[in-house]
C-alpha positions as CSV (number, residue, x, y, z in Angstrom):
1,X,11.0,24.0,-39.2
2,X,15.1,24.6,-38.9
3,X,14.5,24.3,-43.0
4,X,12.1,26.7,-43.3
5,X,13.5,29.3,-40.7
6,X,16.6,29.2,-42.3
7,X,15.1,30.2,-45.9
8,X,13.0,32.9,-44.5
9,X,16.7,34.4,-43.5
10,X,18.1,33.1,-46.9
11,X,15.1,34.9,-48.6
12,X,16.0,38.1,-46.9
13,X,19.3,38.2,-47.9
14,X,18.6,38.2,-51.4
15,X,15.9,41.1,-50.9
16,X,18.2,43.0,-49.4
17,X,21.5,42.4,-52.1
18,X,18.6,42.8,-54.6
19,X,17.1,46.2,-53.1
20,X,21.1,48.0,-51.9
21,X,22.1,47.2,-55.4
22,X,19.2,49.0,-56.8
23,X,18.0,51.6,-54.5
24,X,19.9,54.1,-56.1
25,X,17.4,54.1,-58.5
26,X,14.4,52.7,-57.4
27,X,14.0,55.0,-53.9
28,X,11.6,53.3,-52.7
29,X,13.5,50.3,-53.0
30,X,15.0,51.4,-49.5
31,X,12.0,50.6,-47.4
32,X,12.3,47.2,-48.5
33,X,15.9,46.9,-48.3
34,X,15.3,48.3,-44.3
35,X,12.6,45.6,-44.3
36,X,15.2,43.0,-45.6
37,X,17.7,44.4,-42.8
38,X,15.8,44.0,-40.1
39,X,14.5,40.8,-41.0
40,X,18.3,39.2,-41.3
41,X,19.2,41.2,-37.9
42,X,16.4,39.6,-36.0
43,X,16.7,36.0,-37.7
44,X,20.4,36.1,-37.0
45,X,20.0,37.3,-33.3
46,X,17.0,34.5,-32.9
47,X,19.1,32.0,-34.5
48,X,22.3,32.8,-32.1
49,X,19.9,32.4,-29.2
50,X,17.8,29.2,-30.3
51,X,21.4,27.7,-31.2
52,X,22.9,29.0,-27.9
53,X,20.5,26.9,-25.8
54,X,21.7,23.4,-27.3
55,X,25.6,24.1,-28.7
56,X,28.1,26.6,-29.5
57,X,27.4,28.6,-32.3
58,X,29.1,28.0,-35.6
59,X,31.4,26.1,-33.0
60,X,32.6,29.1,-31.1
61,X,33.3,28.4,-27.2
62,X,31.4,32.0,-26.8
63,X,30.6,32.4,-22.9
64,X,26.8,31.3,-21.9
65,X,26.2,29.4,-25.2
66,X,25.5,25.4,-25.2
67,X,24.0,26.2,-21.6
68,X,21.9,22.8,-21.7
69,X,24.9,20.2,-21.8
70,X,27.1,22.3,-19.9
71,X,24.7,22.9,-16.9
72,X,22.7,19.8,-17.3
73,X,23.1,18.8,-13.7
74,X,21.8,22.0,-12.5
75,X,19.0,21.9,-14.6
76,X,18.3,18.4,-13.5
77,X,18.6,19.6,-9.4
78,X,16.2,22.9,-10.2
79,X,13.7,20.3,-12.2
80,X,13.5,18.5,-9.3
81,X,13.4,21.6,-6.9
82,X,10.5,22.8,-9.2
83,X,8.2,19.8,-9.0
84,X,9.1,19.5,-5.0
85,X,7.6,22.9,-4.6
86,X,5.0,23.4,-7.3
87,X,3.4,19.8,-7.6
88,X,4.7,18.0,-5.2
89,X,3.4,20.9,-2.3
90,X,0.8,19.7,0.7
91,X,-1.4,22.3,-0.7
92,X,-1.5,21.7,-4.6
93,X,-2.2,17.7,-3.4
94,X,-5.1,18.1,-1.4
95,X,-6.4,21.0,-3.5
96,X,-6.5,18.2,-6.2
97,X,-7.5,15.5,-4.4
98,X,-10.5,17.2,-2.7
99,X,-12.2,17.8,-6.5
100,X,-11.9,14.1,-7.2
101,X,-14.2,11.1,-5.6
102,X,-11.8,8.6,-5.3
103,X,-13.7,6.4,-3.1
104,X,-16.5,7.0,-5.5
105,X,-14.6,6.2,-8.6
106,X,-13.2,3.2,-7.0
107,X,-16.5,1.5,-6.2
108,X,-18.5,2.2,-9.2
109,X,-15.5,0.7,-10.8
110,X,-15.2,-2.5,-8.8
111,X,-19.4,-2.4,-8.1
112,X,-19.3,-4.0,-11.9
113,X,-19.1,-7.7,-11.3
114,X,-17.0,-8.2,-14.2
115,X,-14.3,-5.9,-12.5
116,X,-14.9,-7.5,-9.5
117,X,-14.3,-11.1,-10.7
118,X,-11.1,-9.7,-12.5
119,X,-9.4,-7.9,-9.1
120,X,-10.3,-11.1,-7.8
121,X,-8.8,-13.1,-10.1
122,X,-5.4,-11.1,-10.2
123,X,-5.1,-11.1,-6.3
124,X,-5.5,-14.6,-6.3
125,X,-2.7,-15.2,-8.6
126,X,-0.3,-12.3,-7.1
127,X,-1.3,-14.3,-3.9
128,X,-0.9,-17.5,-4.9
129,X,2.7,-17.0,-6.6
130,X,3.7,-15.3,-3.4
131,X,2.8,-18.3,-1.4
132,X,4.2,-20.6,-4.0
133,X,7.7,-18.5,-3.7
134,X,7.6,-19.0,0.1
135,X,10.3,-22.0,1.5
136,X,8.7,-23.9,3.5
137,X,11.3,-24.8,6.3
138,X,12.2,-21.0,6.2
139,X,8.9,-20.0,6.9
140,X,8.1,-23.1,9.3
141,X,11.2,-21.5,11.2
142,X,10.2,-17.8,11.1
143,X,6.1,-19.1,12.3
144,X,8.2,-21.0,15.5
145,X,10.3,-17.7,16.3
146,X,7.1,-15.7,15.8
147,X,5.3,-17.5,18.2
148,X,7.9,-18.3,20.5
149,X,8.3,-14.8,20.8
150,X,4.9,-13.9,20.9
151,X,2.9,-16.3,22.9
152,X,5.7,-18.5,24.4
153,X,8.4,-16.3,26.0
154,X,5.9,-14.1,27.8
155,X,4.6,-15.3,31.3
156,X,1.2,-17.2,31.5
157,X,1.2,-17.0,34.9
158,X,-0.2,-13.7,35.8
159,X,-2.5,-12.9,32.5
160,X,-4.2,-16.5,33.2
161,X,-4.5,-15.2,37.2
162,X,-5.9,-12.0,36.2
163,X,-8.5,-13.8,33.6
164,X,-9.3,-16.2,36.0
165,X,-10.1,-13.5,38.6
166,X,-12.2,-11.6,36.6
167,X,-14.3,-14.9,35.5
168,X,-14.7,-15.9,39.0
169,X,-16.1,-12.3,39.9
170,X,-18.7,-12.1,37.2
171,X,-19.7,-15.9,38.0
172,X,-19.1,-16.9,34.1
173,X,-17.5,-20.2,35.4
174,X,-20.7,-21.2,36.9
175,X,-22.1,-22.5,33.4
176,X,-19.1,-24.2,32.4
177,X,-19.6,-25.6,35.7
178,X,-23.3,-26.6,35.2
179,X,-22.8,-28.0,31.6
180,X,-19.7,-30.4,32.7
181,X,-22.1,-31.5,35.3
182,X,-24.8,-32.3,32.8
183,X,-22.5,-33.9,30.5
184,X,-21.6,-36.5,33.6
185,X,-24.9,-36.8,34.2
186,X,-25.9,-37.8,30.8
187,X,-22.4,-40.3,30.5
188,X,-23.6,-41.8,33.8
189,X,-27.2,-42.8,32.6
190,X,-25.6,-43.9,29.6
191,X,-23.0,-46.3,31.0
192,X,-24.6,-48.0,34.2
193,X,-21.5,-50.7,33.6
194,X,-19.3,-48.2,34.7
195,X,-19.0,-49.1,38.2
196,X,-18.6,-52.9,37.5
197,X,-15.1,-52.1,37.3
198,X,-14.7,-50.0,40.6
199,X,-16.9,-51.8,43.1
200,X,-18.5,-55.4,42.0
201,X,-15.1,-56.6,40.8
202,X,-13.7,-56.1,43.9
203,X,-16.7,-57.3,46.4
204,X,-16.0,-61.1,47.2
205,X,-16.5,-63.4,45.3
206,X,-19.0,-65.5,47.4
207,X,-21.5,-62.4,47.6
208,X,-24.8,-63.5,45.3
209,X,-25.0,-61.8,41.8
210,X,-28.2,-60.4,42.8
211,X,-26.1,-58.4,45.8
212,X,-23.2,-57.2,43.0
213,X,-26.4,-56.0,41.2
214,X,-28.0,-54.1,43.9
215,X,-25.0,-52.7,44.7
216,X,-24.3,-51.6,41.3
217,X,-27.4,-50.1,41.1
218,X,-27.4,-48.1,44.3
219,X,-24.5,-46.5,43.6
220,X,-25.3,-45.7,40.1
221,X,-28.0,-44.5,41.3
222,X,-26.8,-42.5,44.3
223,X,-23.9,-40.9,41.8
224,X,-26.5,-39.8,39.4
225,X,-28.4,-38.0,42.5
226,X,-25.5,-36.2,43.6
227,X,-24.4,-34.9,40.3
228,X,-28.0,-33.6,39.8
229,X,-27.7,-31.4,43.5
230,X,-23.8,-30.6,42.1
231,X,-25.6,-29.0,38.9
232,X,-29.1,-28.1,40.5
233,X,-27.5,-26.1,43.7
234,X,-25.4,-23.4,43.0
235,X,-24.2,-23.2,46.6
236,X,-24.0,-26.7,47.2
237,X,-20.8,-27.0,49.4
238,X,-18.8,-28.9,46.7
239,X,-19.0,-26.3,44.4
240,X,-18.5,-23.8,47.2
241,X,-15.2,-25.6,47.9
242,X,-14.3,-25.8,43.7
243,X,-15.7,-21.9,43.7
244,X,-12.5,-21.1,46.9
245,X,-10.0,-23.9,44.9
246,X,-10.2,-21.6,41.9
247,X,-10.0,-18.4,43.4
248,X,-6.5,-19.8,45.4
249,X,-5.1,-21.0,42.3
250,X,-6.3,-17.7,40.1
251,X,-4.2,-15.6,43.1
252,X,-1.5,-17.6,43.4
253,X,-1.1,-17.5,39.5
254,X,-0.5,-14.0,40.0
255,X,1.9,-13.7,43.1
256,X,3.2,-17.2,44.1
257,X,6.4,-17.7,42.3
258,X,6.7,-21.3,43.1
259,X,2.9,-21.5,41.2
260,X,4.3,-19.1,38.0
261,X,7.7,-21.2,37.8
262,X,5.6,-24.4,37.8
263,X,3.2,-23.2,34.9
264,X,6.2,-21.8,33.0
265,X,8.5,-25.4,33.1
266,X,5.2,-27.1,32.1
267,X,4.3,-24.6,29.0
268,X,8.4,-24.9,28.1
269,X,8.1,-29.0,28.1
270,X,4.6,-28.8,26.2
271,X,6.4,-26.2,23.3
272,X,9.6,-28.0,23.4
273,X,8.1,-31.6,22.7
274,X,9.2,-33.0,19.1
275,X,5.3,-33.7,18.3
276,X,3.8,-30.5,19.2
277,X,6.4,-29.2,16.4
278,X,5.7,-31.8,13.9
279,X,2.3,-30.5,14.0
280,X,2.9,-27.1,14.0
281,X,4.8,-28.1,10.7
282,X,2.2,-30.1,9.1
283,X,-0.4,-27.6,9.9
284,X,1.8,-24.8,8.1
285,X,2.0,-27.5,5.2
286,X,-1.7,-28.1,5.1
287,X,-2.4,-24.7,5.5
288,X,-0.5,-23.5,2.4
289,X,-1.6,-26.4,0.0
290,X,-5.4,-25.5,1.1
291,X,-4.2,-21.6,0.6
292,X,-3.2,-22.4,-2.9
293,X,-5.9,-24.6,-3.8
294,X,-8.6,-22.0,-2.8
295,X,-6.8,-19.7,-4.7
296,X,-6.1,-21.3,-8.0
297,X,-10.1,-22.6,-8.2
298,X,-11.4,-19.9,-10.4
299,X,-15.3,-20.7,-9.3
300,X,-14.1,-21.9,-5.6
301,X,-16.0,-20.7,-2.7
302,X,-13.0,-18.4,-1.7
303,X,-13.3,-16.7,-4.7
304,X,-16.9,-16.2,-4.9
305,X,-17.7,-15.0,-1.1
306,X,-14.4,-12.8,-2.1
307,X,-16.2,-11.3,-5.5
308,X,-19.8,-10.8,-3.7
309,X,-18.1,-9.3,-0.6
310,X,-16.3,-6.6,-2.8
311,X,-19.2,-6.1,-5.1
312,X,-20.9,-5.3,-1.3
313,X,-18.4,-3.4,-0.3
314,X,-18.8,-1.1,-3.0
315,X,-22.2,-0.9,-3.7
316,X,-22.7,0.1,-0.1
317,X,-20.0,2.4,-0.5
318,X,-21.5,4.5,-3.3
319,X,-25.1,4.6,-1.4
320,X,-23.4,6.1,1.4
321,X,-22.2,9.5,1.0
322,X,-21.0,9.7,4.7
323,X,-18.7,7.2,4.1
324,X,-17.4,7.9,1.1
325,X,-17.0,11.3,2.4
326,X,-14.6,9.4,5.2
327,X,-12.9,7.5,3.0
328,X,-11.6,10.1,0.8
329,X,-10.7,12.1,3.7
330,X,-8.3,8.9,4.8
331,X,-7.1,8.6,1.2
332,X,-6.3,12.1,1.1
333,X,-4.6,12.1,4.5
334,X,-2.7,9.2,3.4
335,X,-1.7,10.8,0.2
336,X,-0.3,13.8,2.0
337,X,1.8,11.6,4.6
338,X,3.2,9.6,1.4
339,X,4.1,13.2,-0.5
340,X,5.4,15.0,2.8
341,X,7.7,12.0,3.9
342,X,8.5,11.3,-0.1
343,X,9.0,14.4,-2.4
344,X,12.5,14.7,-1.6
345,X,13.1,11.6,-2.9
346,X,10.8,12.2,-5.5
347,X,12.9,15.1,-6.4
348,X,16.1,13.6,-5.8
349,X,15.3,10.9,-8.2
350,X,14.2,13.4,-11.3
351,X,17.8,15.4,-10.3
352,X,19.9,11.9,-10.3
353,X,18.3,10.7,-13.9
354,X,18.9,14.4,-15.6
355,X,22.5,14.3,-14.0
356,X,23.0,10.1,-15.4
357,X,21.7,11.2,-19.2
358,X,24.8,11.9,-21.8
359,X,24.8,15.6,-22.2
360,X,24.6,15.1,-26.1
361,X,21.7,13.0,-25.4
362,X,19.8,15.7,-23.0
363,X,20.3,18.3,-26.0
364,X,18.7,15.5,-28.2
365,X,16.0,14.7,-25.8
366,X,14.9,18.6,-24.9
367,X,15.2,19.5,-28.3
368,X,13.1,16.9,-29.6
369,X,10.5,18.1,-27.5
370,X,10.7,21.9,-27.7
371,X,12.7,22.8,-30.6
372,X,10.0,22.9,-33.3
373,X,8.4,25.8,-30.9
374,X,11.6,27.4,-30.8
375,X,12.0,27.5,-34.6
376,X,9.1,29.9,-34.9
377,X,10.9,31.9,-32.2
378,X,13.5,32.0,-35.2
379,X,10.3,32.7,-38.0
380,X,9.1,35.3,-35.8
381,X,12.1,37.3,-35.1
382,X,12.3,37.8,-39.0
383,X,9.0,39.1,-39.2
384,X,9.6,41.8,-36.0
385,X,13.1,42.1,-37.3
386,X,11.5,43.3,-40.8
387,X,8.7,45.7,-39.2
388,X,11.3,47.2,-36.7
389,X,13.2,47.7,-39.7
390,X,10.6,49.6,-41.9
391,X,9.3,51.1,-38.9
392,X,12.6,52.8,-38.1
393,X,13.5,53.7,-41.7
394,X,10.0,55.0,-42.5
395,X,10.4,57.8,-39.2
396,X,13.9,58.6,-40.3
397,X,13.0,58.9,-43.6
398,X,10.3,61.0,-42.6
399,X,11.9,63.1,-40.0
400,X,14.8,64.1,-42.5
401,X,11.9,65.0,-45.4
402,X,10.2,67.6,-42.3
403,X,13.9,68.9,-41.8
């Protein structure tokens, strides 16, 4: 393009030495040579401003000429001013967004299994290199501060009081009641031999067998009747007594300090013992070799409930249009947070890599891009410059005939 904008103004230069020399006697050679004129005035005046943009013409330091290198950092800070304002703007965002489905155009994407399997399958190896990347005594450490932090260093005093409380209100400890009185019930009929150890072995040693026996029995028996009224009579005095025993200890869980300071040594000894760590370490251990394994098995369980439940997911997504209608109300909501707390960045960033670039390599760069456009700038000034220029020697001509 440089090649042929610079013959067009070549070519006029010989038409007009061609047509001065010889207008004289050809007349009406003077319409072309104005033609010719004009054409080299407004390729030269094109040229000087094309040029002007990326160096100094013919090497002159004229003022406001190479203006790209020279003021490359304030076109890199007004870039990024533009795009803050003109794309990056609350309004231009969620005009976009609200003419695309997003939600829509994510699930009938992922709604194909095959796309499905594939997120899958990339999530599970993102996943599974992130776990492998973890160190284990690092993160064995930073689970024991988490839950130190979290469930040890609080009190379990007065949250266990006020639980407690509320259970004994609604009566819910009645059936835990009732089914640890049937399990005894059932272990007593099952093990008869049970109270050989607390009362025959200990009768003397001259009573009969047949006595030990009937003994045994009666009080087996006698046991099994009592648990039966424990579990059968919900205001059987016992359980009255348990019901008062529970409600004490749920109070003085909440106000007795003595009670608090008692639960708190005993959770402190129970956190602090060497086993208890031990297997909070080997559950960590297990837990991230049976992470991994679930992971890496490409037609694992894990996987496939994972694939089905995403195939749901979007299946229901794009029969719903509620929901979807939601959903892109949330991604568009988010989007704006992300551009309203961001574009200045965003914008700082396009002004810091325009301001890092070499200014001969800007010139290079923008020129690359725009110059072949500004080349016909150059072709098309020669054309105006050559119709100005028979335009304004035809009326002068004419204007000096009338005279």
């Amino acid at each position: 393009m440089k090649v042929l904008a610079t013959s067009l103004l070549a070519a006029a230069a010989v038409v007009f030495a061609v047509a001065f020399a010889l207008q004289d006697r050809y007349p009406w050679l003077g319409f072309v040579r104005a033609a010719a004129e004009g054409a080299m005035v407004g390729a030269l005046a094109d040229w000087f401003a094309v040029t002007a943009l990326f160096r100094h013409p013919l090497g002159l330091r004229i003022p406001h000429t190479a203006i790209i290198p020279t003021r490359k950092d304030e076109i890199g800070a007004s870039l990024g001013a533009f795009v803050e304002t003109n794309f990056l703007s609350d309004e231009v965002v969620a005009g976009k967004l609200s003419t695309i489905d997003l939600a829509g155009a994510a699930a009938g994407w992922l709604s194909d299994p095959r796309i499905a399997r594939r997120v899958v399958a990339e999530f599970s190896q993102g996943l599974t290199g992130l776990v492998g990347l973890l160190d284990d005594d690092r993160m064995r450490e930073a689970v024991e501060a988490v839950v130190r932090a979290q469930l040890v260093a609080p009190q379990w005093g007065p949250p266990l009081g006020r639980l407690g409380a509320r259970v004994l209100e609604s009566g819910g400890h009645q059936e835990a009641v009732e089914l640890l009185l049937d399990r005894l019930d059932e272990w007593l009929a099952a093990h008869p031999e049970a109270f050989e150890a607390v009362v025959t072995r200990r009768l003397p040693s001259w009573l009969p067998s047949f006595v030990d026996r009937a003994i045994d029995e009666r009080l087996h028996a006698q046991a099994r009747r009592f648990v039966r009224e424990l579990r059968d009579d919900p205001d059987h005095r016992l359980r009255r007594s348990l019901d008062e025993y529970l409600a004490q200890l749920a109070d003085r869980l909440q106000h007795d300090d003595a009670t608090i300071e008692r639960l708190e040594q005993a959770k402190g000894r129970a956190f602090d013992d060497p086993r208890i760590r031990e297997l909070a370490a080997s559950a960590w251990t297990a837990a991230r070799g049976a992470a991994i394994g679930a992971l890496s098995d490409e037609d694992g369980e894990l996987r496939r409930r994972a694939e089905a439940l995403l195939g749901d997911a979007a299946r229901r997504l794009l029969a719903d249009d509620e929901l979807r209608a939601s959903l892109n109300a949330r991604l568009t909501d988010a989007a704006l947070h992300l551009v309203t707390s961001y574009r200045s960045d965003i914008a700082h960033v396009i002004a810091e890599t325009v301001q890092s670039w070499d200014p001969a390599e800007t010139t290079d760069k923008i020129e690359t891009q725009v110059g072949r456009d500004l080349q016909f700038i150059r072709i098309n000034g020669t054309v105006v410059g050559a119709l100005a220029g028979l335009a304004i020697y035809s009326v002068a001509t004419a204007i000096s005939t009338l005279l």
